[in-house]
N, C-alpha and C positions, 0 to 999 in steps of 0.2 A: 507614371507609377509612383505611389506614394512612398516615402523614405521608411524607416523604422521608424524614426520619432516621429510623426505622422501614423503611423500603424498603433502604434505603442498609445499615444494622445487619444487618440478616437477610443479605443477600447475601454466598454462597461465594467468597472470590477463590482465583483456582489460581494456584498458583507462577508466574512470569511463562516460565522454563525452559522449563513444558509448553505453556503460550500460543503459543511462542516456535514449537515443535516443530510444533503443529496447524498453524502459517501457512505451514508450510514454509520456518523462517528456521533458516538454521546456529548452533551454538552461537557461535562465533565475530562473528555478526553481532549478535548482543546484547549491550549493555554493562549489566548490571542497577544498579539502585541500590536495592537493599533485594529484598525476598524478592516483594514486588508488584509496583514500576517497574522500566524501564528506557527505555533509548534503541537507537536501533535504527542500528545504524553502515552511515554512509552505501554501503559495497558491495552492501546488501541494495537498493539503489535504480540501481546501476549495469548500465549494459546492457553489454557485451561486441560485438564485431561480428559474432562468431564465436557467441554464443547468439541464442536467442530473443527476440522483444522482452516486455518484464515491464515489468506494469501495474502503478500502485496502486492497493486498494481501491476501487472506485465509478466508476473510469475505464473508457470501451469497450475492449475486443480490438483494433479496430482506429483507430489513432490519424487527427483528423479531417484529418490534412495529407496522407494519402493520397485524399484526396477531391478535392484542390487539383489543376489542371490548366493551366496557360497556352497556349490558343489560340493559331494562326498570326498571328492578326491584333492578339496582346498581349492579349486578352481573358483576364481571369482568370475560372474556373466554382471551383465547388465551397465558395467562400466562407460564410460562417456569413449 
């Protein structure tokens, strides 16, 4: 079984540019720092009122505060 550093050594990294491309991030939203990292400028995380709403990674389509409802009688539903 090969070690981590072994796993780690063998693995291809792609320019962070085409990374950047596959996620559907503009050139402009990446600030790279070397030819493998970078950061990722915060407009890529801003919603617009006027767009879509945009999730991160791992989070549902629809956000859980649309579940949230307040009853006539002040009862809150939809709570976690």
């Amino acid at each position: 079984m090969p070690t981590d550093f072994e796993i780690g050594h063998a693995a291809k990294l792609d320019p962070i540019g085409e990374v950047g491309q596959r996620l559907g991030l503009l050139d402009e939203e990446i600030i790279p720092y070397g030819r493998h990292r970078a950061k990722i400028h915060l407009s890529a995380f801003v919603v617009s009122l006027a767009d879509a709403v945009q999730t991160m990674p791992g989070l549902p389509k629809v956000p859980a505060a649309d579940r949230v409802e307040l009853q006539d009688d002040g009862t809150i539903t939809g709570l976690f």
